[in-house]
C-alpha positions as CSV (number, residue, x, y, z in Angstrom):
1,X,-26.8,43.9,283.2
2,X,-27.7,47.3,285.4
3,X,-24.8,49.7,285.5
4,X,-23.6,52.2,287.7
5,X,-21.3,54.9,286.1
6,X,-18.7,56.1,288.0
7,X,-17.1,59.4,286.6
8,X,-14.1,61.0,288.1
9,X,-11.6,63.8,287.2
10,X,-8.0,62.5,285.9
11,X,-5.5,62.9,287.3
12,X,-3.5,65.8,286.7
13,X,-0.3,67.4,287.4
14,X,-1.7,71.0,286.2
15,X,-3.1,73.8,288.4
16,X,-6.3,76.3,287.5
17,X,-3.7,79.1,286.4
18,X,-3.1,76.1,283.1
19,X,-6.8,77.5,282.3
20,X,-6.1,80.7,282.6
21,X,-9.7,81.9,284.2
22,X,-11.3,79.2,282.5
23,X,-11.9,77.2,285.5
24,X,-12.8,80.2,287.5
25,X,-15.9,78.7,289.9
26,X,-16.0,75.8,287.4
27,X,-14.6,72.2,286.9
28,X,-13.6,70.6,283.5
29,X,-16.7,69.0,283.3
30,X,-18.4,72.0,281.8
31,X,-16.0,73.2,279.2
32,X,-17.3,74.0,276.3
33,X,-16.4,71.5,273.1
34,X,-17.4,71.3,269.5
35,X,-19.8,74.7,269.1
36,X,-22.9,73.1,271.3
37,X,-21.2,70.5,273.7
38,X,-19.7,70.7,277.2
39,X,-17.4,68.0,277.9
40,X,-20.5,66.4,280.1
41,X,-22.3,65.9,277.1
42,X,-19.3,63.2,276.2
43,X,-20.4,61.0,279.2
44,X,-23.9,61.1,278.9
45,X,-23.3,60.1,275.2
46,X,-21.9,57.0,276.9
47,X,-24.3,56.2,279.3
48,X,-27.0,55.9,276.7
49,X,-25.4,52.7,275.0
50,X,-25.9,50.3,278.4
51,X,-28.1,49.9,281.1
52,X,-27.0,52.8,283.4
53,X,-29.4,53.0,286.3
54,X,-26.5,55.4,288.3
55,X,-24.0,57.6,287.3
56,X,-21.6,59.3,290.3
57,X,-20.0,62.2,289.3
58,X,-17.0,63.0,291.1
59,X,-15.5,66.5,291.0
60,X,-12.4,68.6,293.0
61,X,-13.9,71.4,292.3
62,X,-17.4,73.2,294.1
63,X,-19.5,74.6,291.0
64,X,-23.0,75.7,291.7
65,X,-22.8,76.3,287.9
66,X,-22.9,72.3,287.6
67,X,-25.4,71.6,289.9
68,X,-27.9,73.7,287.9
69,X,-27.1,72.9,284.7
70,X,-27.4,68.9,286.1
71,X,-30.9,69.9,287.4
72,X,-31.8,71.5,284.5
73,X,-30.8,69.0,281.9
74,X,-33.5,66.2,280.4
75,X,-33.1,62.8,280.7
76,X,-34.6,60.7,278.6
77,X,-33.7,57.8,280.6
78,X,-36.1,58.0,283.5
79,X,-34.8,55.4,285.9
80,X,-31.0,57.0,285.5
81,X,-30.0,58.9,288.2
82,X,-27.0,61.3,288.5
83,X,-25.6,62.1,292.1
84,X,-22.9,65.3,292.0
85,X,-20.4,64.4,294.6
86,X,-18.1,67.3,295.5
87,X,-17.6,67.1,299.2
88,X,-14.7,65.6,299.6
89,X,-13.0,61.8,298.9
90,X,-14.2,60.1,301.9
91,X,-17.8,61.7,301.5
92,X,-17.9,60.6,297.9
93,X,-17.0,56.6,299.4
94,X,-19.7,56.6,302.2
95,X,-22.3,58.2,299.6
96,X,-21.4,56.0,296.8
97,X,-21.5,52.7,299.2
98,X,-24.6,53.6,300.7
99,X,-26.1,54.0,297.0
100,X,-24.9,51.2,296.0
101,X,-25.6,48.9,298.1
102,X,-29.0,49.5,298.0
103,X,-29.9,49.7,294.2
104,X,-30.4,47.2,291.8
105,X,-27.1,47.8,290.3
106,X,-24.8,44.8,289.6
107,X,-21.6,46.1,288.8
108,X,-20.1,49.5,287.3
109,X,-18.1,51.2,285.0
110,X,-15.0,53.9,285.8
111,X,-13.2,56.3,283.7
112,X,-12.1,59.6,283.6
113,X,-14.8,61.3,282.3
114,X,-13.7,65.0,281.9
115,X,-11.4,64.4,279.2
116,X,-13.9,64.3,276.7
117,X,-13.9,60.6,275.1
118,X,-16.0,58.5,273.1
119,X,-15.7,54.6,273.0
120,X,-18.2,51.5,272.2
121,X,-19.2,51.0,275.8
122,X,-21.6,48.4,275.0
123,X,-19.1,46.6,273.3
124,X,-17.1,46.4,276.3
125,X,-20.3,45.6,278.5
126,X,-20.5,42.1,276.1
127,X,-16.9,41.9,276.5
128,X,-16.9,41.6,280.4
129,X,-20.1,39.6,280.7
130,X,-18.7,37.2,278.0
131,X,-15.4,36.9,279.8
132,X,-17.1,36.4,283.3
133,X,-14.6,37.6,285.6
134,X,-15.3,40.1,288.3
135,X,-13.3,43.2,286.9
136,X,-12.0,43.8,283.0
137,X,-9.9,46.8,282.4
138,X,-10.1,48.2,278.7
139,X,-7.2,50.4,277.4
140,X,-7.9,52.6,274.5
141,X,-6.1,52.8,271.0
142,X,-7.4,55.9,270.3
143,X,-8.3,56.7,266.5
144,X,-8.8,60.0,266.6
145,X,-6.4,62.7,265.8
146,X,-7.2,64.5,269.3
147,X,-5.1,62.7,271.6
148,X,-3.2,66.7,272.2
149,X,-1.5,66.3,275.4
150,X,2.1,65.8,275.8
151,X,1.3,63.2,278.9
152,X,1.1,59.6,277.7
153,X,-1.5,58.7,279.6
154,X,-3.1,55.8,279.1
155,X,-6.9,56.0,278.9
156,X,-8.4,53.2,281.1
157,X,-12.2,51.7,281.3
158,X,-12.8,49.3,284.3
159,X,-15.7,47.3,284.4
160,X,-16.3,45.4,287.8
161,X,-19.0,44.1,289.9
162,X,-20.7,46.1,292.4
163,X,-19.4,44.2,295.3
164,X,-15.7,44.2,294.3
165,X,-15.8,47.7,294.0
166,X,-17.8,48.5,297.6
167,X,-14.2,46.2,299.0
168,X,-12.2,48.2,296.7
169,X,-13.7,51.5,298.1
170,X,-13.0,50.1,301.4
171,X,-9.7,49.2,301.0
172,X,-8.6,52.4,299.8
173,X,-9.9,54.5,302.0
174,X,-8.5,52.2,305.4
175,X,-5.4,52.7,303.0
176,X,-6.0,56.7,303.2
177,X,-5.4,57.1,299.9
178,X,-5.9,61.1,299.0
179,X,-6.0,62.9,296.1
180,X,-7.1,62.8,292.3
181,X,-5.2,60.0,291.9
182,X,-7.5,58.1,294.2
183,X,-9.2,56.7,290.9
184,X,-6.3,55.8,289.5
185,X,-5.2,53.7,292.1
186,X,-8.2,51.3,291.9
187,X,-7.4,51.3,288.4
188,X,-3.8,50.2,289.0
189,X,-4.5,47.7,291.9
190,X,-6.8,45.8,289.5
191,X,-3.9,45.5,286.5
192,X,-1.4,44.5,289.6
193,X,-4.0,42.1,290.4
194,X,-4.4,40.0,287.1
195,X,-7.5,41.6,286.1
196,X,-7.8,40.8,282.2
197,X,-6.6,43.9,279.7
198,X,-8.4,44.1,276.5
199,X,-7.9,46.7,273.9
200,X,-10.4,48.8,272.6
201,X,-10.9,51.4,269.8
202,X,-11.4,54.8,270.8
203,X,-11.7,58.5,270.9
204,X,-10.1,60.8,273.2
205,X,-8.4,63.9,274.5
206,X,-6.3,65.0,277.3
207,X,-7.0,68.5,277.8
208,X,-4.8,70.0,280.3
209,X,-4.3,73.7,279.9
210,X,-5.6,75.8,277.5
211,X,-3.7,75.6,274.9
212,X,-4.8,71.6,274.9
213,X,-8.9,73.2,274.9
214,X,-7.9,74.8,272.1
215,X,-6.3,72.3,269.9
216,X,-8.9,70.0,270.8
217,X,-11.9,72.0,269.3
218,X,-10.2,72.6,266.5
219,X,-9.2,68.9,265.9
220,X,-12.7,68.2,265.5
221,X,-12.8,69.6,262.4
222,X,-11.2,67.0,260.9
223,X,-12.7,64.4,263.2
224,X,-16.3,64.4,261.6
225,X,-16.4,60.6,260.8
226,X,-15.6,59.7,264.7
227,X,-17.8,62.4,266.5
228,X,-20.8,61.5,264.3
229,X,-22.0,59.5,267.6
230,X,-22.5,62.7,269.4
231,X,-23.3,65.3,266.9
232,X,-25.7,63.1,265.8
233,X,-27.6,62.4,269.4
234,X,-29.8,65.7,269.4
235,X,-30.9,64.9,272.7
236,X,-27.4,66.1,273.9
237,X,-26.0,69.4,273.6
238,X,-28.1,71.4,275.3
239,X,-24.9,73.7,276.2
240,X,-26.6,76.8,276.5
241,X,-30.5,78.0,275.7
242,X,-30.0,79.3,272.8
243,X,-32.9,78.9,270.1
244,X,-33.3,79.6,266.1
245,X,-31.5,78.8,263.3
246,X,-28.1,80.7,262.6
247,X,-28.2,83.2,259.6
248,X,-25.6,83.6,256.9
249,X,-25.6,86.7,255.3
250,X,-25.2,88.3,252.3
251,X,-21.8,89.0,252.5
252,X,-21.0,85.7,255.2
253,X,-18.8,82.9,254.5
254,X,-18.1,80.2,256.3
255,X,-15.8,77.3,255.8
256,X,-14.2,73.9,257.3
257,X,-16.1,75.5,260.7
258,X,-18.7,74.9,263.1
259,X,-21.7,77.0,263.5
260,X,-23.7,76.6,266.0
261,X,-27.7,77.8,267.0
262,X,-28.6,81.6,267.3
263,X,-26.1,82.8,265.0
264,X,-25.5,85.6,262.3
265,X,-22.5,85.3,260.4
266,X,-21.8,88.5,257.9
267,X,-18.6,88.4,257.7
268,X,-15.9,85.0,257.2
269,X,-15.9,82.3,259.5
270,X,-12.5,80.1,257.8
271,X,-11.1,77.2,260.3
272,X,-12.8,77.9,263.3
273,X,-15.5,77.0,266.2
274,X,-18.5,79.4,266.2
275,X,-21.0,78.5,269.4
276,X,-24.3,79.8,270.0
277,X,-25.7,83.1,269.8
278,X,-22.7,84.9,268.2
279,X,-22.9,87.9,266.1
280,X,-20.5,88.7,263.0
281,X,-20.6,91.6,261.4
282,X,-19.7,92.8,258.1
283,X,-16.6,92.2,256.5
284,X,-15.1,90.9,260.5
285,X,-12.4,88.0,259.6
286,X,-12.1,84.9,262.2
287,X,-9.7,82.3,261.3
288,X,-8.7,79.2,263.1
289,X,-10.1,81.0,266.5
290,X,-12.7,79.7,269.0
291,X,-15.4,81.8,270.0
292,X,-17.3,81.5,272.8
293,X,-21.4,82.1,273.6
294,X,-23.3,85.6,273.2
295,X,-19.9,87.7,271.7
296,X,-20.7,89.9,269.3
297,X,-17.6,91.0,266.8
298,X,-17.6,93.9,265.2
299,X,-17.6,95.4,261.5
300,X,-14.1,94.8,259.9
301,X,-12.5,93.3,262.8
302,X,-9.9,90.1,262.7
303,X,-9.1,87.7,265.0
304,X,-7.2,85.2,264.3
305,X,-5.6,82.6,266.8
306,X,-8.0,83.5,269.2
307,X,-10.3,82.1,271.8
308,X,-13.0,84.5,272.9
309,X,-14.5,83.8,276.6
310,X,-18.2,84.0,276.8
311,X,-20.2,86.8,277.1
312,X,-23.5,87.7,279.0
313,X,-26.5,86.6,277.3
314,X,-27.9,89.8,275.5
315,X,-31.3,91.5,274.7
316,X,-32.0,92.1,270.6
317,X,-31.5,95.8,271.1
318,X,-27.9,95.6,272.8
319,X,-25.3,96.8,270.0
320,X,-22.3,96.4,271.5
321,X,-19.1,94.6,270.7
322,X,-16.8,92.0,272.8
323,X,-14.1,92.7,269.8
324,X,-14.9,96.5,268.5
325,X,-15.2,97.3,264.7
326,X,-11.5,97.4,263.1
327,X,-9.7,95.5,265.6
328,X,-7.0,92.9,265.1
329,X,-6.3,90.5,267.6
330,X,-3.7,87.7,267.4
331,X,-1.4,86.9,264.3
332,X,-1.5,84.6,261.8
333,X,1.9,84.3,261.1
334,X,5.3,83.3,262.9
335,X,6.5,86.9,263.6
336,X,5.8,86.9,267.2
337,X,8.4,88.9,269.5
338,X,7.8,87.0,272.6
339,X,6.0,84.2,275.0
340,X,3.6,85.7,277.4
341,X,4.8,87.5,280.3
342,X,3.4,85.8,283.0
343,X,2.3,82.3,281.8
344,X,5.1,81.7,279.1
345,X,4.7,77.9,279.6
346,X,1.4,78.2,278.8
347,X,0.8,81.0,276.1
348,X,4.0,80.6,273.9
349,X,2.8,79.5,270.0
350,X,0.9,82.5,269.0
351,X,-2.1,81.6,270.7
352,X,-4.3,85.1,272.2
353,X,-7.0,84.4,274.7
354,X,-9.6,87.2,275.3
355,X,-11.4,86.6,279.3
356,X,-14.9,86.6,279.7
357,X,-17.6,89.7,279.2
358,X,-14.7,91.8,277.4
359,X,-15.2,95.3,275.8
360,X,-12.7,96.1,273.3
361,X,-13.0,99.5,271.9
362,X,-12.7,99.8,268.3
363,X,-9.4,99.9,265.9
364,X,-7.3,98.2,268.8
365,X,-4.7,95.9,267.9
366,X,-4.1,92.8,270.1
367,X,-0.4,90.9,269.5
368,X,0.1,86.7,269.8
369,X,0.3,85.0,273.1
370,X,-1.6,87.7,274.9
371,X,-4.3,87.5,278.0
372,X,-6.6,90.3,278.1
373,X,-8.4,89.3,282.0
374,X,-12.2,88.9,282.1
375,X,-14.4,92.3,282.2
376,X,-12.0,94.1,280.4
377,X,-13.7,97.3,278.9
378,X,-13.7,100.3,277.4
379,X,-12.6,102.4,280.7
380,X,-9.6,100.3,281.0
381,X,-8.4,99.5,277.9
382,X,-9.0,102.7,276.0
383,X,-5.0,104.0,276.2
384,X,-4.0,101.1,274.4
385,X,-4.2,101.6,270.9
386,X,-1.7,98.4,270.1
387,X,-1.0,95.4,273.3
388,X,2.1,94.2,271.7
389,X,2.8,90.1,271.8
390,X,3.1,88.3,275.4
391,X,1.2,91.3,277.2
392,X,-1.1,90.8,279.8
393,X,-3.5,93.3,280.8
């Protein structure tokens, strides 16, 4: 049977500032996961294991970002074809009827597909052609360890035939339904309406600030059994460019982490998530931290609790440091004075998040449940020599 994919955001009761400037000019579709994935990677993981011919991607937030890295990635698959929908609701119905009605497609498949999951969508495919009814929702047990968010949300699959849907489109939109929840409502109106519920083992996360981001990358550490399906599919993570085997040095060590391409590691990596084309240098300490593309860290500097933002991609001759030689940023232990000043909801277990393209000068010491903002350098940093716990600068 020919599928069409239909991939939406979930619905959320959370605002960018839960992100911090994660999100800034970017949806949670390309959020960074496991060292080489973005949570993208998650869904075309899934698409591979049926007969997906379509796959809609429905977003609330513009990203040009998206759209290239869309254009830019390789599908195998060569009669898949992905259409980014980011104009609006009622756009994304008369695009995705007009599509549809005209393909070969005979029925499709909807989920909320950036919360990264990972399920045996083919099983479920044999399920619903087995059961033969027009629509079969599947609710997920997950068996994963990753299921972070305080929101019990149940993590729905609907399967239903293309022209069921097209009248379900239809329907809600003469009902002018709005918003996020959009999605959800189709999903509801089919449980309302007798649709069979199966049960079905899973994988997934709810990530919904970014304290959940973090949490989740670092419950894949101990998640290796159930993300073998997508570390395994090297035709996905294609993250960032980034070529060449990582390096351990002499003095590197690296344990219970993830390292991914382009790397040199000469200091210890303990506990932590290491993507591409980061640099480590002597005798530097990173535990349980995540650290984005292209940072470079400096001799004898710690971070612990941490999630480093991306940097700017580099030339070989550029020597400087995101985190400068001697510094310390975040804690390790309890002894934490305070939740962050402005996002105390958010930044309030010892958690330290450093924006993207920083500068930190050397031997400056960085508390727990702090926000240094994006592009902060040398200049207008360098009268700090400590940024004591909950500061935000």
């Amino acid at each position: 049977m020919k599928y069409a994919i239909i991939a939406y955001p979930g619905f959320r009761e959370e605002n960018s500032s839960n992100f911090l400037t994660f999100l800034d000019n970017k949806s949670k579709f390309e959020l960074g996961i496991g060292g080489r994935f973005r949570t993208i990677d998650f869904l075309f993981s899934m698409t591979r294991n049926v007969d997906a011919r379509h796959i809609f991607l429905y977003q609330d937030r513009e990203s040009d970002n998206l759209q290239h890295f869309l254009q830019n990635y390789v599908f195998p698959e060569e009669l898949m074809r992905i259409h980014l929908l980011q104009k609006g609701l009622h756009q994304f119905i008369a695009d995705t009827i007009k599509i549809l009605k005209t393909s070969r497609v005979e029925a499709v498949i909807m989920y909320n597909a950036d919360n990264p999951a990972l399920f045996d969508i083919s099983w479920m495919a044999q399920k619903f052609q087995e059961i033969r009814k027009n629509s079969v929702q599947f609710v997920l047990k997950n068996i994963g360890k990753a299921n972070l968010s305080s929101k019990k949300t149940k993590f729905r699959v609907l399967f239903m035939e293309k022209e069921i849907f097209i009248d379900q489109l239809r329907t809600m939109e003469s009902l002018e339904a709005k918003g996020l929840n959009f999605f959800e409502r189709i999903m509801n109106e089919s449980a309302i309406h007798g649709v069979p519920v199966l049960q079905a083992n899973g994988y997934h996360g709810y990530i919904n600030n970014i304290v959940d981001y973090y949490q989740f990358n670092l419950a894949i550490l101990e998640q290796w059994e159930t993300l073998n399906q997508i570390y395994s599919d090297f035709r996905l993570g294609s993250f960032l460019p980034q070529k060449g085997n990582s390096v351990i040095g002499e003095g590197g060590l690296v344990y219970n982490s993830v390292i991914s391409e382009g790397c040199q590691i000469h200091g210890s990596v303990v506990d932590s998530i290491i993507f591409p084309g980061v640099y480590i240098h002597e005798d530097a300490e990173i535990v349980g931290s995540v650290i984005l593309p292209y940072n470079h860290i400096g001799k004898s500097a710690k971070l612990y609790r941490t999630i480093l933002d991306e940097a700017a991609p580099r030339s070989a001759k550029d020597n400087t440091f995101n985190i400068g030689e001697y510094c310390l940023v975040g804690k390790m232990d309890r002894d934490i004075t305070g939740n962050n000043s402005l996002y105390p909801e958010i930044l309030h277990d010892g958690l330290t998040v450093i924006g993207r393209n920083c500068a930190i000068p050397r031997k400056v010491k960085i508390g727990a449940n702090c926000f240094i903002s994006p592009q902060t350098d040398n200049v207008k940093i360098k009268m700090y020599n400590r940024v004591l716990d909950g500061a935000v600068l």
